[in-house]
N, C-alpha and C positions, 0 to 999 in steps of 0.2 A: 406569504413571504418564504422565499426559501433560506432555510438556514445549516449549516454544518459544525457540529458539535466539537469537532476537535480533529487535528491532525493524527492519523491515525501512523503512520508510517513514511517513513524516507528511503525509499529505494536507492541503492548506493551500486553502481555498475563496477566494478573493481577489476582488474586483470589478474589475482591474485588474492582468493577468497582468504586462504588459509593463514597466509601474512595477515591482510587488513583485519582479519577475526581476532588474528591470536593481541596485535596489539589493540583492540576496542576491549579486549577481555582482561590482558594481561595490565594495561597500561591507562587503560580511560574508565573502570572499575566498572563496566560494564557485562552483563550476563547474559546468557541464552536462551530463550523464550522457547519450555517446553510447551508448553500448552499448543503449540502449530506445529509440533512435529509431526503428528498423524499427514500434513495438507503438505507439509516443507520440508521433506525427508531429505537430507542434504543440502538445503540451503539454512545455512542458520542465518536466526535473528537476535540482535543484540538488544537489549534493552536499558537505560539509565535510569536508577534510581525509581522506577515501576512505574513510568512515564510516557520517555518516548522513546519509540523503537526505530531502530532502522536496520534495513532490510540488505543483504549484503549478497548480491545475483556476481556471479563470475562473467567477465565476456571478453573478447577479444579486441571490442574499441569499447571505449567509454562514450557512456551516451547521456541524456541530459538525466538529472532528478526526478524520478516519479513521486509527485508528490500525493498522499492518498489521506481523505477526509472519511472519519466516519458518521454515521447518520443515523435516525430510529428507521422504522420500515415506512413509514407516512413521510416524509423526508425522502426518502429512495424513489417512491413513488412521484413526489414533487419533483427531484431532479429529475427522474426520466422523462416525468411531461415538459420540464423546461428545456434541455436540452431537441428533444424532438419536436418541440415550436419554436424555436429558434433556428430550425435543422443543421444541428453540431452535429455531426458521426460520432457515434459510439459505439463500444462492443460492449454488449451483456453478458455477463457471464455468473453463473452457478453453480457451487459445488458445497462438500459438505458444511460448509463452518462459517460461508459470507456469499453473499451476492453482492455484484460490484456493475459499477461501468468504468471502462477506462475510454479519456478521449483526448483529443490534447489542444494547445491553446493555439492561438493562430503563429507564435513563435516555433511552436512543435514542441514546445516543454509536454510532458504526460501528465495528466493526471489522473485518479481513479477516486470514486463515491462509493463507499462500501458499507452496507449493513449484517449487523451480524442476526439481527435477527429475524422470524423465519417469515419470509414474505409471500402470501398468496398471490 
């Protein structure tokens, strides 16, 4: 059975980082997730009450909700064999702090499956 532990992040597309930060920080008592600054150097993350975070990317159009699920490494492994017998596209991707897949639904919403921990 595949399962997903928890919403791990909401990616929020915004025209205007510095605005939408200062009021999530100033005004919705929201804070900054150091712990990913080494990975997010310039984009910050907001966090409420040490929960849920959402993820605050700069762009020029706004585009849909990436919404991102995290998983243990046996789970990572489950989704990638579901997704590739199903043949849904996805990108793999690895770097220091998670491995993930991003892919999206047949509406074109995003999503991404991400483990934090270390997977052979």
């Amino acid at each position: 059975m595949l399962n997903l532990d928890q919403i791990d992040h909401i990616q929020l597309d915004v025209n205007n980082r510095a605005l939408v930060q200062k009021r999530y920080l100033e005004n919705l008592d929201f804070t900054r997730v150091t712990s990913l600054g080494q990975w997010i150097e310039g984009i910050p993350f907001a966090v409420d009450n040490g929960s849920e975070h959402l993820g605050l990317f700069e762009s020029k159009s706004i585009y849909s909700t990436t919404v991102a699920f995290s998983v243990t490494s046996s789970q990572f492994s489950n989704w990638q064999k579901h997704l590739f017998e199903h043949s849904i596209e996805y990108v793999l991707m690895e770097n220091d702090l998670f491995w993930s897949m991003n892919f999206s639904d047949p509406g074109g919403t995003p999503f991404e499956i991400k483990s934090y921990e270390c997977i052979a």
